[in-house]
Backbone as JSON Lines, residues from 0, in Angstrom:
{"i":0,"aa":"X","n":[51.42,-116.51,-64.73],"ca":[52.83,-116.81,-64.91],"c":[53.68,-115.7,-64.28]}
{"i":1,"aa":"X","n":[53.42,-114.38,-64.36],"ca":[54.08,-113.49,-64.0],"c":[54.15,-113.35,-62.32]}
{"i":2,"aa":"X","n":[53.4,-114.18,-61.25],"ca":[53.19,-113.82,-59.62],"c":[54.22,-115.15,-59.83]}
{"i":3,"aa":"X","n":[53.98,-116.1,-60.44],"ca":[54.96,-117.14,-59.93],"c":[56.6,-116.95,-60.58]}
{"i":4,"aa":"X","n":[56.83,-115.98,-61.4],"ca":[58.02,-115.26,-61.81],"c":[58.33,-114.27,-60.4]}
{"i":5,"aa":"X","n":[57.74,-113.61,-60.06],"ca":[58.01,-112.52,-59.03],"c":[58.04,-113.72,-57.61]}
{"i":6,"aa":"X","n":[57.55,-114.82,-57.48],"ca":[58.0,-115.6,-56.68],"c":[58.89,-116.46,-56.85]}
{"i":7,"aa":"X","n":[59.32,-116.9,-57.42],"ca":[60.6,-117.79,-57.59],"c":[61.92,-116.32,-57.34]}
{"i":8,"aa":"X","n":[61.74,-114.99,-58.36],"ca":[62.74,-113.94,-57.99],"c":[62.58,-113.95,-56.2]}
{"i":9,"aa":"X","n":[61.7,-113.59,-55.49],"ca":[61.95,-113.5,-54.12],"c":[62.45,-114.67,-53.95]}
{"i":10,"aa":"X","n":[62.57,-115.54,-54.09],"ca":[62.61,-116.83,-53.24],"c":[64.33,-117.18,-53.48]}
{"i":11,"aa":"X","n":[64.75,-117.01,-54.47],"ca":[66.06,-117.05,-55.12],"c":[66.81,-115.78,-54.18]}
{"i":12,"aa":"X","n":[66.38,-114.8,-54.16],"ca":[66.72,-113.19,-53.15],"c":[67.0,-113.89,-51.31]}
{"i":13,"aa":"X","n":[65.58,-114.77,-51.04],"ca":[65.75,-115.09,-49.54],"c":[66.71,-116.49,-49.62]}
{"i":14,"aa":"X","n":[66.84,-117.19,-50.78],"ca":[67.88,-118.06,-50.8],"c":[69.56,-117.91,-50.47]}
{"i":15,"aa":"X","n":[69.54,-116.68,-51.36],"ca":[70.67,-115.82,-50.96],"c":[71.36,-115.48,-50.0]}
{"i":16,"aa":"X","n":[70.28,-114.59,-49.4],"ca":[70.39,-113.98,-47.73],"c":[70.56,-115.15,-46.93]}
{"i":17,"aa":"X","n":[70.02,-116.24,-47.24],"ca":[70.37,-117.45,-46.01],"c":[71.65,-117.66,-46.36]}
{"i":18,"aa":"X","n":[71.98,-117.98,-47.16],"ca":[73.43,-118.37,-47.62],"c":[74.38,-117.15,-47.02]}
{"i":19,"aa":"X","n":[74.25,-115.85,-47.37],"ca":[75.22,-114.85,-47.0],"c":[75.09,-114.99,-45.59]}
{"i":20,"aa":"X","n":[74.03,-115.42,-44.51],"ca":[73.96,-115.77,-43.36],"c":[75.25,-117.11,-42.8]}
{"i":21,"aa":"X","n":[74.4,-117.96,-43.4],"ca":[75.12,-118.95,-43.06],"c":[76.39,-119.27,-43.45]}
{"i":22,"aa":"X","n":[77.28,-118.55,-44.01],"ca":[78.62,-118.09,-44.67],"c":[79.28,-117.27,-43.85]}
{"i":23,"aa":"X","n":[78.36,-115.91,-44.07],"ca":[79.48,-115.13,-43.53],"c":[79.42,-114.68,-42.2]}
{"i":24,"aa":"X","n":[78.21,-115.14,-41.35],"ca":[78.02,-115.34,-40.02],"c":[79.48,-115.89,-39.17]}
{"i":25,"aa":"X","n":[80.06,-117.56,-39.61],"ca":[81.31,-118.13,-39.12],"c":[82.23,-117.39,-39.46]}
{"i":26,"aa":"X","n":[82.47,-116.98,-40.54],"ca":[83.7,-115.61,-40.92],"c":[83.26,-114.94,-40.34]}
{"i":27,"aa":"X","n":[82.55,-114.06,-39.64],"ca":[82.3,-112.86,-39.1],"c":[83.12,-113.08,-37.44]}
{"i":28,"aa":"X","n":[82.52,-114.21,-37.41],"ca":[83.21,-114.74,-35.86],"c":[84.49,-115.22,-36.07]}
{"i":29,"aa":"X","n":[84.74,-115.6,-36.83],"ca":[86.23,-115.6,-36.64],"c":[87.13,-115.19,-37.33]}
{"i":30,"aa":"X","n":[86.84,-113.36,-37.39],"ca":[87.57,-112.23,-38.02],"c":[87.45,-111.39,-36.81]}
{"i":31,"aa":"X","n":[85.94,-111.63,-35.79],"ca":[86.44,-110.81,-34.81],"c":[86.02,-111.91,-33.59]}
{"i":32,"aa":"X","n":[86.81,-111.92,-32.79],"ca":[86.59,-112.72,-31.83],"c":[86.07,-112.52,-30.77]}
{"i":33,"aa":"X","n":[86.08,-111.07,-30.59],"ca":[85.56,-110.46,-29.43],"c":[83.77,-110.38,-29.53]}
{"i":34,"aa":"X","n":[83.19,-110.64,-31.06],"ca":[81.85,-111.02,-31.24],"c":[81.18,-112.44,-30.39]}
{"i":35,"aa":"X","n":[82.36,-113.26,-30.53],"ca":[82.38,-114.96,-30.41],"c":[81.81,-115.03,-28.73]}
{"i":36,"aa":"X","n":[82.49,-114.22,-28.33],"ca":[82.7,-114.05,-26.72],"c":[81.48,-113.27,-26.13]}
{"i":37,"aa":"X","n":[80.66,-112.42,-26.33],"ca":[79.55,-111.86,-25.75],"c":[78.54,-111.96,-25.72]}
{"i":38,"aa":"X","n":[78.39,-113.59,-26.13],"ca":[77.17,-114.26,-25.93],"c":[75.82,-113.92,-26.98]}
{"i":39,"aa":"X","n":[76.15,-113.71,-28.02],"ca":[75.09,-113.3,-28.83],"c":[74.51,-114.43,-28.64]}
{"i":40,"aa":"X","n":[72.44,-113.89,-28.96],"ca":[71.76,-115.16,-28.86],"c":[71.78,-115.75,-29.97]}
{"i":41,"aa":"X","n":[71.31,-116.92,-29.68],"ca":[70.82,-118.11,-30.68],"c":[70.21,-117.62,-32.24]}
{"i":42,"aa":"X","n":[70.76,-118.22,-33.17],"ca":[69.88,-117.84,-34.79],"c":[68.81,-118.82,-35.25]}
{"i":43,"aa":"X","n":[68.75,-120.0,-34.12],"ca":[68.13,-120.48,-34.5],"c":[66.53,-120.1,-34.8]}
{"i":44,"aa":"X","n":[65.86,-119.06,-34.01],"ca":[64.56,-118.59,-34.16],"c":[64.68,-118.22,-35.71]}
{"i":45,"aa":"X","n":[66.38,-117.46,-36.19],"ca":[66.31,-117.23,-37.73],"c":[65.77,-118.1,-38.6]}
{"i":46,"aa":"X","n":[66.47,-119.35,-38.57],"ca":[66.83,-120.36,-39.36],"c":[65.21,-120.64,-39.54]}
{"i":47,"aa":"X","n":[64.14,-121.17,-38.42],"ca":[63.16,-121.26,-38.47],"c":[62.4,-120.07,-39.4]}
{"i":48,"aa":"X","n":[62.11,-118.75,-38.4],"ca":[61.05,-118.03,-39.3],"c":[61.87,-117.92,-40.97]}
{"i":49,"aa":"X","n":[63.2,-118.36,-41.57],"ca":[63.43,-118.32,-43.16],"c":[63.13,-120.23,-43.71]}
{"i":50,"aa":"X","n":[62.96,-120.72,-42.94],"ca":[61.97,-121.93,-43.55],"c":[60.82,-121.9,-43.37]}
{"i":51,"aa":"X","n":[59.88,-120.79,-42.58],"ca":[58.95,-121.04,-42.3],"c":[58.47,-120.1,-43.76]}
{"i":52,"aa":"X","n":[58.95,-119.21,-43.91],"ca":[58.88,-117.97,-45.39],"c":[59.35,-119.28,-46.57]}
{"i":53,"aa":"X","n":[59.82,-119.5,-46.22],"ca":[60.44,-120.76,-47.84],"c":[59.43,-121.65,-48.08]}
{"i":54,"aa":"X","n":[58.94,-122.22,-47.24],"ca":[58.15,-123.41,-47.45],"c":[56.71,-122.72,-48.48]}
{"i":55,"aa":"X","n":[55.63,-121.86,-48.15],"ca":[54.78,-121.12,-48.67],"c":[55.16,-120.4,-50.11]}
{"i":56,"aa":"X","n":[56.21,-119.99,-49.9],"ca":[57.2,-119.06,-51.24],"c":[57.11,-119.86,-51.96]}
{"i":57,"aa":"X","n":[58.0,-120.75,-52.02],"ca":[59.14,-121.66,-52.72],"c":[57.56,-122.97,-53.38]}
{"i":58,"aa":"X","n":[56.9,-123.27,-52.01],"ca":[55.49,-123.96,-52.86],"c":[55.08,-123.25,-54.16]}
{"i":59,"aa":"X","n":[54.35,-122.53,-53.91],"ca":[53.36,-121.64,-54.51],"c":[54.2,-121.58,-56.02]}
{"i":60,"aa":"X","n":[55.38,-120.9,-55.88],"ca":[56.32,-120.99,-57.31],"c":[56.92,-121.86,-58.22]}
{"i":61,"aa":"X","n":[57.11,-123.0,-57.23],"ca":[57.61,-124.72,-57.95],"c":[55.95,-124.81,-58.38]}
{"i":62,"aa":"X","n":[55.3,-125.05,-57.72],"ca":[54.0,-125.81,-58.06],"c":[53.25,-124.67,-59.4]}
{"i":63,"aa":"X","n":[53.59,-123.63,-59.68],"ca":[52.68,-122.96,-59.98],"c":[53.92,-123.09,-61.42]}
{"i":64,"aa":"X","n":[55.08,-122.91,-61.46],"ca":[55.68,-123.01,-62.55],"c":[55.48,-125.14,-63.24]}
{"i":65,"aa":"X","n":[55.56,-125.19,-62.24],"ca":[55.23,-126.72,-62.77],"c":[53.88,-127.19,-63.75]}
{"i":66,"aa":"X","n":[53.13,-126.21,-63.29],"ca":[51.84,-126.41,-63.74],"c":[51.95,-125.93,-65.47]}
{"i":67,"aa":"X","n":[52.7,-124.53,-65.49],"ca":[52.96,-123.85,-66.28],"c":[53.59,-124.78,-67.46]}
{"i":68,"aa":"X","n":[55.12,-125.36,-66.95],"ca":[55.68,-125.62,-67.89],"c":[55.61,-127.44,-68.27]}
{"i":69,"aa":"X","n":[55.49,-127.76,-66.95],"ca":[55.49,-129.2,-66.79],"c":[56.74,-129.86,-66.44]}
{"i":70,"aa":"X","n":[57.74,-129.09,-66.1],"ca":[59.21,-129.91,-65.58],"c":[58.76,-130.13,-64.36]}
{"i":71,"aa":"X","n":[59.44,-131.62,-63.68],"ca":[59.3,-131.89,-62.47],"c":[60.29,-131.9,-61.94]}
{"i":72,"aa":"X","n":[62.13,-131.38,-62.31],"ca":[63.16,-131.04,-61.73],"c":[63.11,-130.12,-60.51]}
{"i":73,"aa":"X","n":[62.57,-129.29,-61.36],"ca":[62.44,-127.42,-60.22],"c":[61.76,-128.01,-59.26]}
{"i":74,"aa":"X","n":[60.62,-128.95,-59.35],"ca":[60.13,-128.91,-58.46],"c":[61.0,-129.6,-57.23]}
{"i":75,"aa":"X","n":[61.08,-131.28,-57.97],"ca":[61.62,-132.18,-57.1],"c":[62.95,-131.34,-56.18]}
{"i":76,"aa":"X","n":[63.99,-131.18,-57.18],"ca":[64.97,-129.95,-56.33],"c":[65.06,-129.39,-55.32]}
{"i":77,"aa":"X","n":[63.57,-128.22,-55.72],"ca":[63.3,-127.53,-54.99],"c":[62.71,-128.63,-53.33]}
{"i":78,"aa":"X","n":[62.12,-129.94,-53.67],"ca":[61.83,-130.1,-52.08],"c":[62.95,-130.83,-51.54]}
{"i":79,"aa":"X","n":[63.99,-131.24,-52.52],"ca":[65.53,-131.28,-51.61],"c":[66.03,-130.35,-51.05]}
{"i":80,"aa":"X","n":[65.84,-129.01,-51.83],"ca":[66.36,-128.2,-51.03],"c":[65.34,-127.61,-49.61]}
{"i":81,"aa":"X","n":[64.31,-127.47,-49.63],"ca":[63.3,-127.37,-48.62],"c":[63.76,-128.3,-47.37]}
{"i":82,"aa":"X","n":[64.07,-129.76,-47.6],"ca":[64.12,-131.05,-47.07],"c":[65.84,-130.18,-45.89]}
{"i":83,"aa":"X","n":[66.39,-130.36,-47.09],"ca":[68.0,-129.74,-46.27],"c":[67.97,-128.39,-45.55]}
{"i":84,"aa":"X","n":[66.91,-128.27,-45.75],"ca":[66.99,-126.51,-44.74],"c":[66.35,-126.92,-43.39]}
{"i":85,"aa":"X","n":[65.21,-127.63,-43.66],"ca":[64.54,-128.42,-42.35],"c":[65.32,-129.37,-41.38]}
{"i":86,"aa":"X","n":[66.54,-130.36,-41.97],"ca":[67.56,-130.8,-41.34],"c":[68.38,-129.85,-40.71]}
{"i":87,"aa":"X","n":[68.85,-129.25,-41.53],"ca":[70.13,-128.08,-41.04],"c":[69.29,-127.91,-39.73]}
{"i":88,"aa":"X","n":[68.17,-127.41,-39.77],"ca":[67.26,-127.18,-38.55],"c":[67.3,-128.05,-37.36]}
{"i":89,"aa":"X","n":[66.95,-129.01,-37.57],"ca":[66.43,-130.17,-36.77],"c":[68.36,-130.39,-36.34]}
{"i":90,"aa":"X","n":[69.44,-130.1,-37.06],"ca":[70.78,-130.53,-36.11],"c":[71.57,-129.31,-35.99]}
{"i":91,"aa":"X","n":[70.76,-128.34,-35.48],"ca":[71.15,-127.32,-34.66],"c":[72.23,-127.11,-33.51]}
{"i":92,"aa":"X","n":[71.96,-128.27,-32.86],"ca":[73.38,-128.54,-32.13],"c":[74.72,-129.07,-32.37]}
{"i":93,"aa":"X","n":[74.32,-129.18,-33.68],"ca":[75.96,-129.57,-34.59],"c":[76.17,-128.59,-35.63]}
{"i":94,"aa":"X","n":[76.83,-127.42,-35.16],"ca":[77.07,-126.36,-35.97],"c":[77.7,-126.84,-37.16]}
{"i":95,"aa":"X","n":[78.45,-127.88,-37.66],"ca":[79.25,-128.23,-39.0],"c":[78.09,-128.71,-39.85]}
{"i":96,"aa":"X","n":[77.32,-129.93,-38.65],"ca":[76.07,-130.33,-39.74],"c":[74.77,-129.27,-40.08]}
{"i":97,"aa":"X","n":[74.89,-128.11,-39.21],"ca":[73.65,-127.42,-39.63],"c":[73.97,-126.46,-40.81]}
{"i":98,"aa":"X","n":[75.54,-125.77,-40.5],"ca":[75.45,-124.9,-41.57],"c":[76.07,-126.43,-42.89]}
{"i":99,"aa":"X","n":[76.08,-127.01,-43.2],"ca":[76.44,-127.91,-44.56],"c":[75.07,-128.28,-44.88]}
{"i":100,"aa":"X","n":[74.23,-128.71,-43.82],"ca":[72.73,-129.02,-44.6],"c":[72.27,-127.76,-44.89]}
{"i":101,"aa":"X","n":[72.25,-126.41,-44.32],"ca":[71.71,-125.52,-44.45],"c":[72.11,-124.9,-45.86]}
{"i":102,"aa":"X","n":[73.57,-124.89,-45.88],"ca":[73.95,-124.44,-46.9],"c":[73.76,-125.16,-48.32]}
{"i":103,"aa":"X","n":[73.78,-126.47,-48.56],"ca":[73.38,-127.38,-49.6],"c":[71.65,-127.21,-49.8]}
{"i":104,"aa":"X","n":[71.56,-127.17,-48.96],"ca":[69.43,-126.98,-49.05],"c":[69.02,-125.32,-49.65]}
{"i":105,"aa":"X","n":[70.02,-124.46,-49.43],"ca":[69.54,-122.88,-49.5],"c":[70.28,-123.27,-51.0]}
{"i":106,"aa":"X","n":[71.1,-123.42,-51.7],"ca":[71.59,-123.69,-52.75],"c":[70.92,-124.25,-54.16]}
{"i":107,"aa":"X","n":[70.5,-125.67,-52.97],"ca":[69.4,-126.49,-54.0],"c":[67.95,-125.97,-54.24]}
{"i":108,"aa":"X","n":[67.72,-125.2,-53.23],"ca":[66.2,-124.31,-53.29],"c":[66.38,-123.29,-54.47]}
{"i":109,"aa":"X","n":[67.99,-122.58,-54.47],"ca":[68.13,-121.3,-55.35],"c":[68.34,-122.08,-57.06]}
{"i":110,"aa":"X","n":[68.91,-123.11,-56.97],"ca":[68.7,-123.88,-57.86],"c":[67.51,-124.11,-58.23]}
{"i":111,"aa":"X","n":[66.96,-124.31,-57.98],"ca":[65.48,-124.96,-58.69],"c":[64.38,-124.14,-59.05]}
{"i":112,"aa":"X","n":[64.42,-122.86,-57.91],"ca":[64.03,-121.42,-58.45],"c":[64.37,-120.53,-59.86]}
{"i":113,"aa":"X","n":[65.78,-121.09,-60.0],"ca":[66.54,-120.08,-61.07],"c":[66.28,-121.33,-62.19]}
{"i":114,"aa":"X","n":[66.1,-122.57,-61.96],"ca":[65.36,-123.74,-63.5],"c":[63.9,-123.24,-63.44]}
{"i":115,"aa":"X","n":[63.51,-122.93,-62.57],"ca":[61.73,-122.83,-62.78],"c":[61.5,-121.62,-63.75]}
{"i":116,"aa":"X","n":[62.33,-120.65,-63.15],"ca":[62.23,-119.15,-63.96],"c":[62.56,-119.23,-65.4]}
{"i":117,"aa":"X","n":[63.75,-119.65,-65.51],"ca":[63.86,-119.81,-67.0],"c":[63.01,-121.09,-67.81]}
{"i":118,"aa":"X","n":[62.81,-122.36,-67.13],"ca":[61.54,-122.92,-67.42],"c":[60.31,-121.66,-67.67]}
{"i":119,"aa":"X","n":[59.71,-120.94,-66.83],"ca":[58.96,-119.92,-67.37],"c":[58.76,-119.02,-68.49]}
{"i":120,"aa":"X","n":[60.25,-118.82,-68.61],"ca":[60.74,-117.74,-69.8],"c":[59.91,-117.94,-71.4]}
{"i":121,"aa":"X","n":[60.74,-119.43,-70.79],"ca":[60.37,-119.96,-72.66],"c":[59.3,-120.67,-72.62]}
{"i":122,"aa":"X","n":[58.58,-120.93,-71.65],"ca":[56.99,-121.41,-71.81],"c":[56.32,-120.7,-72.58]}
């Protein structure tokens, strides 16, 4: 119980960081504009290697708290939110639709992490 506690905490931590990404990345660009303009590369290699870390994480801790407690919310949740991070992905070339799936999927993942944990608590 306690590796799948220390995994749902990371996973809720890299939920975060995507979100402070995918937030304050567009504010960042358009507070300075002169960022907008010098061609920074692509995040998409980001977006990938933090679903590619989520998918293994975020398993291992739904499935392993599931086992634990027996709710199938955290879990189910959790593969909506998995599901919406992989879209955000896949419409990469529509910056409105990637960061809204991205951001609803990193949300619903931190959601279902933070029911699994306290599902844990009181198991």
């Amino acid at each position: 119980m306690q590796r799948s506690t220390f995994l749902d905490s990371a996973a809720i931590g890299a939920s975060l960081l995507c979100l402070i990404h995918c937030i304050g990345l567009p504010i960042l660009f358009a507070l300075l504009p002169a960022l907008a303009t010098i061609g920074l590369p692509s995040s998409e290699w980001l977006h990938l290697a933090l679903l590619l870390t989520a998918i293994p994480i975020s398993g291992l801790a739904l499935v392993g708290g599931w086992r634990a407690h027996g709710a199938v919310v955290p879990l189910l949740l959790g593969g909506v939110g998995l599901a919406g991070l992989a879209a955000g992905l896949a419409f990469g070339s529509m910056p409105g639709a990637e960061t809204g799936l991205t951001v609803a999927g990193s949300l619903a993942l931190a959601m279902a992490h933070i029911g699994n944990w306290r599902r844990l608590r009181t198991a």
